[in-house]
Every structure is written in structure tokens, then in C-alpha cells.
N, C-alpha and C positions, 0 to 999 in steps of 0.2 A: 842348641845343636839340632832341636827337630827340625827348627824355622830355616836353616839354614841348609839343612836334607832336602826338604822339602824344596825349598825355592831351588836346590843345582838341580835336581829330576827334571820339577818342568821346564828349566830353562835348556837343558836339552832335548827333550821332546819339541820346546820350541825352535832349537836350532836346527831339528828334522824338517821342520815344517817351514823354515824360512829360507834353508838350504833351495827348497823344492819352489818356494816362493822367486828366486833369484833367479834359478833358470829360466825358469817361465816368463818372468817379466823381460828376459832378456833376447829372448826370440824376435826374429824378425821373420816377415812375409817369404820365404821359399818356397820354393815348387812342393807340392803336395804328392804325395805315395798315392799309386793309386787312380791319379786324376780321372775325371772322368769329363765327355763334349759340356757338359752345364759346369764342368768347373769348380765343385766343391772339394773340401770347401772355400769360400771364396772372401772367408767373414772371421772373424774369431768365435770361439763356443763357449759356451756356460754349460757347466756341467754341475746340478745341485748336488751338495752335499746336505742329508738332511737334520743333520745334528751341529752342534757349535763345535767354532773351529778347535782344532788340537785334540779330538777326540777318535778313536780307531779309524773310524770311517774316514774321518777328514782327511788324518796323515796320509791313509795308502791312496787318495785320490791324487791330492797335492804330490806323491809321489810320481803317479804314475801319469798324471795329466801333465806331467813338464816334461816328461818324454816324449807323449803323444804330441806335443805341441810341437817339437821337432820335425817329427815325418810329416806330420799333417801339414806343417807349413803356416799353421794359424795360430795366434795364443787361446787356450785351455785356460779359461777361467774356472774357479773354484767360489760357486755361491753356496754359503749356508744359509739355508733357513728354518728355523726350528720350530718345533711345537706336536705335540701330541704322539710321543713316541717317535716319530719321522712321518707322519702320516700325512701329513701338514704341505710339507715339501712334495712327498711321493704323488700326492691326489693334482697339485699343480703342475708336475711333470708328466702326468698323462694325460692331462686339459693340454698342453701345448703345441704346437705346429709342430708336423712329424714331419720337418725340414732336416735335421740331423743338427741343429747349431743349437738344441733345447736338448740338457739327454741328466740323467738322474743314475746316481751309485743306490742299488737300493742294497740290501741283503736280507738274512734270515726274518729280524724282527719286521720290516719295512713289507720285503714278498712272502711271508708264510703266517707268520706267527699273527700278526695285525690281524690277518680275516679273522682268526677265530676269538679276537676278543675287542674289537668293533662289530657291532652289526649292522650300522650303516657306512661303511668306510668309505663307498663312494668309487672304488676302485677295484676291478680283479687281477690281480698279481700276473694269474698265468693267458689275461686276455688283451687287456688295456696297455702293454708294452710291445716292443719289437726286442728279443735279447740279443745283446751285442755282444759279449763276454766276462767270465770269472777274471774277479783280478785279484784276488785271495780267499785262502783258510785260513783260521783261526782258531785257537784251543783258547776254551775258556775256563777263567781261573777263579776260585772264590779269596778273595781277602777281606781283610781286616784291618781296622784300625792298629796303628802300631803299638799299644798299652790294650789291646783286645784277651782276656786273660784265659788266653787257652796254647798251651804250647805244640801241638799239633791237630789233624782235623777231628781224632777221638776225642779229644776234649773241647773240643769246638761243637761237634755233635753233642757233646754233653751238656756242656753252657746253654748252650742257643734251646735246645730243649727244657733247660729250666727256669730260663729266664725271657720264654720269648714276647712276652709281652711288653716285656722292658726296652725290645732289641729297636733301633730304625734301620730300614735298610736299603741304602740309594737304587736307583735306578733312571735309566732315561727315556724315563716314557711309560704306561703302556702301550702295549709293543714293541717296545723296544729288544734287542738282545738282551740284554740285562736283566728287563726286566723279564719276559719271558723263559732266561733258565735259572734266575732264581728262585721263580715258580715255578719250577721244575723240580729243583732243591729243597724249596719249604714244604712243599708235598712229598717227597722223598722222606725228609726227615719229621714231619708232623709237626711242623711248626708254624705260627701266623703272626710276622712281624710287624712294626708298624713301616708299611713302605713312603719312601722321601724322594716325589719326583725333580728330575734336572735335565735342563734345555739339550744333556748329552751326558756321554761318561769322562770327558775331561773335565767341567765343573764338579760331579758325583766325585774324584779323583780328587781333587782339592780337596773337598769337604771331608773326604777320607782321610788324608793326607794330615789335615787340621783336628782330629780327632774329634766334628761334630755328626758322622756316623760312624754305626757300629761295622757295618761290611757291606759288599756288593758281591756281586756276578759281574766281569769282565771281559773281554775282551786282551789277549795277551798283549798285545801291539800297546794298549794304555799303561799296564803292568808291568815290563821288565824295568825302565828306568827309574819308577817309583819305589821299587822290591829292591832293588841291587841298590840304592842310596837309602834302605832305611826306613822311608818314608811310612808305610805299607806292611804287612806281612801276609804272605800267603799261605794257603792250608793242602789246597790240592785242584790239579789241573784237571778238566772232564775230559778229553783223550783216550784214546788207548793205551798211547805212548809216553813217554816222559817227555819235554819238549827239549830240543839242545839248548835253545836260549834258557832256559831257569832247568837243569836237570837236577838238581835237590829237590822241586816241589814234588810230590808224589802224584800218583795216577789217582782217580775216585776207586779204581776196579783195586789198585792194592789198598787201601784202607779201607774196602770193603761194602762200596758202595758202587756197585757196576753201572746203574742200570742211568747213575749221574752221567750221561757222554752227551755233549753237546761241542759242536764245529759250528761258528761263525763264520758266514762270507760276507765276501765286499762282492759287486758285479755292477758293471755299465749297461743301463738299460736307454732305451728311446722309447718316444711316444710309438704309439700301436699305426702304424700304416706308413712310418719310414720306411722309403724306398730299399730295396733290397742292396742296389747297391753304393748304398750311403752305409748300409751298414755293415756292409763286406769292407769298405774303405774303413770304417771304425773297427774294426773286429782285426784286419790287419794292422792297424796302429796299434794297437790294443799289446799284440801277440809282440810285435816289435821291441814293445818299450819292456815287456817281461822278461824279453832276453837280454837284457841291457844290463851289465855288470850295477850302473849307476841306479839302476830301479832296485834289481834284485839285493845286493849286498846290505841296504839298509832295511830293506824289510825285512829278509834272512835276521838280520840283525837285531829285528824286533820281534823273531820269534813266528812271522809270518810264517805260512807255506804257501809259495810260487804254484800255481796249479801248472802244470804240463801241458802240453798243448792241444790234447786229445782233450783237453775237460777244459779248453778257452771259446769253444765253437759255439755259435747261437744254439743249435737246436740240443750242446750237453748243458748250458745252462736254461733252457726251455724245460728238459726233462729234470734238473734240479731243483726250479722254484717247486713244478708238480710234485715232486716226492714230498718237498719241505711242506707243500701245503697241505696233504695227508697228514705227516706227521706231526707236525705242532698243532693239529686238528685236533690228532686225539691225544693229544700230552696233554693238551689245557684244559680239553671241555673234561679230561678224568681227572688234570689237578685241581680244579674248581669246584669239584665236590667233595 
């Protein structure tokens, strides 16, 4: 019954992803939103994704890239390429031609968290891009192995503290989301597991799934369909709020650990010197495809939140790498002692 839990969850996380694969491949050349005298764009785009596919990041791009291939009038390709927390992808999308047809989804771990635990990363988050726009938030979630022997996060805090030598604990990447508020977490609660990197948090998700780790830090978009089939069990959402999509899992602040809150985002970034208005045509695609029942409903669905439109503009996501880069500045250099 696990095996068979387990294979229905991903296979619809992969019928999200193939849904959005279908649009996309089925777009044809129309007139572009936007247009401008040079004609962009005039090509179809790659847009990286920097973790493997099916994993948070990937779905809400492959969501949101088959809308914008509509207005745009071009097809929105979705490249992954993995390696080093996302850092890998991120440092070749600011190497690239600030043409507007090279553009990178980075987020939390990719723009904040990487500086302060690379010291050579090669890139600065809030200098080496042009920001285009938020394309979600995200509450994240700690789970468990489904035979994990703790029936809620008190005795998960109890376990994990007594056994933490014993414990592995996926993540994807340093740098990564994952792994950045699990190390949030393992300093929170005085623990130091053995960490188990992956190319992203949809293979971590398997291997969770298959019961060869003990837990992660998540991303809720990974989470609802492995939790609601079984797969998985969760302990508690870092939020303030209860999420609608899973409202049983509890908040960190009711079980008594406030200071756990961590929001993940997705954003569309370009290279550092796209024309302004390349990126104004990207920024209103952007804004378009969020208010699209077909965008919105399935990321709703997965527990997303839709940013509003006041928080899709270059210069609110400019001023939101800067705060994340503050902040996970000094989360990590104090969880690291």
C-alpha cells in the first residue's frame, strides 16, 4: 500500500507539471503584449529552472511559463539545471546575454540564503540581476518519513533531540530552501543531523517517501500531495497562519516554537543590464498569467499564495531579495555557531 501511495502523489504532481507542459508545447507565434519597434520578443525563451524537474520551483514556473507563452506570443521553455544548492544555474543566468530570451526563477535559497554560506558564489543576488517579478509564497513545512515515530511536533522535538545523531536529513543543496530552514530548525532545537544532499526537493521527496530519510524542510507546493496520500507525514507549518491547503498541520508559534517562520518564494529574474523595457513587457506577462483562473486555481491548490499585484513590481521584488539578504545573513552566520 506504501508503494502504491506513493507512486498516485507523484504521478499527480506529475500530471501538474505535464498539464502545464501541454500548453506550452502547443502555443503558436502570436502577436506579443506589449510589443515594442525591435519586436521582442521575436524568438522563444529559456527560462532556468535551477533544481530537477517536479520539484517546487519547477512546477510554479512550468505553471506560470505556459501562460506567459500566451501573451508573449513565444514558447517559454523550462530548463533545469542542477547542482550546488541552485547556484549552479543561478551564476549562469547572470553570465548571460541581458537580451531578455535568458531569464532564471531564482528564490529565497538561490537570492539570500547562498551569499551567506558560499563565500565565493560568484554572484550578488541584489546586483548581478534585473528583477522582473514575484511569482509566489510559500509556507514551509517540516515532515517525516511515514513510520517516523513521533505522533506530533512535541515528540518529534523529543525524538530528534535524542536520537540526533542517528537522524539523515534531505535537503537540496546548500543553499538551498530546504536546506537553509532546516538549519534554521536544527539550531532552534539543538540538534546536528547527518544532512543527505539532492539534485532538488522532488528526488529528497522520493527518498522520503521510500523511507530512506528521516525528514526534511519543505516547500508546501512538494507537500500537499504526498501528505494527503499517505506518503509523508507532517509536524508543523513555519507560517503564522495555518495554510487552507493542509489546515490540520499546526503553526511552529502553536506548538510553541515562534521564532521557526520561514516564507519561501519563486521570482523571475534576468541578467543585470536588460533593457527596461524588456522587462516591463516581462513584468506584464508575468502579472497577466497570475490573474489567470488556469495559473491561479492549481497553485492555490497546492497551497501557494498568489502575491497581489503591489508585491509583482521590479523594484518590490528588488527590495525583497535586500531584506532576504539581511536576514538569512544573520540566521545562518548565528545558526552556524
Amino acid at each position: 500500500m506504501h508503494c502504491i501511495a506513493r507512486a498516485v502523489a507523484f504521478r499527480r504532481v506529475a500530471a501538474v507539471i505535464g498539464l502545464a507542459l501541454a500548453v506550452s508545447a502547443s502555443l503558436s507565434g502570436g502577436p506579443a503584449v506589449g510589443q515594442t519597434p525591435a519586436g521582442y520578443p521575436a524568438r522563444p525563451l529559456t527560462v532556468i529552472v535551477p533544481f530537477a524537474k517536479g520539484g517546487p520551483t519547477d512546477v510554479v514556473a512550468r505553471i506560470v511559463a505556459a501562460e506567459m507563452s500566451k501573451t508573449l506570443g513565444q514558447p517559454v521553455a523550462i530548463e533545469n539545471v542542477v547542482g550546488a544548492g541552485g547556484t549552479t544555474a543561478t551564476l549562469r543566468a547572470a553570465r548571460a546575454e541581458p537580451d531578455g530570451y535568458t531569464l532564471i526563477v531564482g528564490h529565497m535559497g538561490t537570492h539570500a540564503a547562498a551569499v551567506a554560506l558560499y563565500p565565493n558564489l560568484g554572484y550578488r543576488p541584489d546586483a548581478d540581476f534585473a528583477p522582473v517579478a514575484l511569482l509566489s509564497r510559500m509556507p514551509v513545512l517540516v515532515v517525516a518519513r511515514r513510520k517516523f515515530p513521533a505522533a506530533d511536533f512535541g515528540e518529534f522535538v523529543s525524538y530528534v533531540r535524542g536520537h540526533t545523531h542517528l537522524l539523515n536529513m534531505a535537503h537540496a543543496g546548500v543553499g538551498s530552501v530546504s536546506y537553509a530552514s532546516c538549519t534554521l530548525l536544527n539550531h532552534l532545537l539543538g540538534i546536528d543531523p547527518t544532512g543527505v544532499p539532492f539534485n532538488g526537493t522532488a528526488p529528497a521527496m522520493e527518498a522520503l517517501a521510500a523511507g530512506q530519510v528521516d525528514y526534511m524542510c519543505d516547500q508546501i507546493v512538494n507537500v500537499v500531495v504526498p501528505l494527503r496520500d499517505g506518503a509523508v507525514r507532517a509536524y508543523v507549518i513555519a507560517s503564522p497562519q495555518r495554510d487552507p491547503a493542509l489546515p490540520t498541520v499546526p503553526t511552529a508559534a502553536e506548538t510553541g516554537l515562534p521564532a521557526f517562520e520561514v516564507e519561501a518564494w519563486n521570482a523571475l529574474f534576468a541578467p543585470k543590464g536588460t533593457p527596461d523595457r524588456i522587462v516591463a513587457i516581462l513584468n506584464e506577462s508575468v502579472a497577466r498569467a497570475l490573474d489567470q483562473p488556469e495559473v491561479r486555481d492549481p497553485l492555490i491548490g497546492l497551497g501557494v499564495i498568489v502575491p497581489p499585484p503591489d508585491q509583482r513590481t521590479p523594484g518590490a521584488l528588488h527590495a525583497r531579495v535586500q531584506t532576504e539578504l539581511q536576514k538569512w545573513g544573520l540566521v545562518l552566520k548565528r545558526s552556524s555557531h
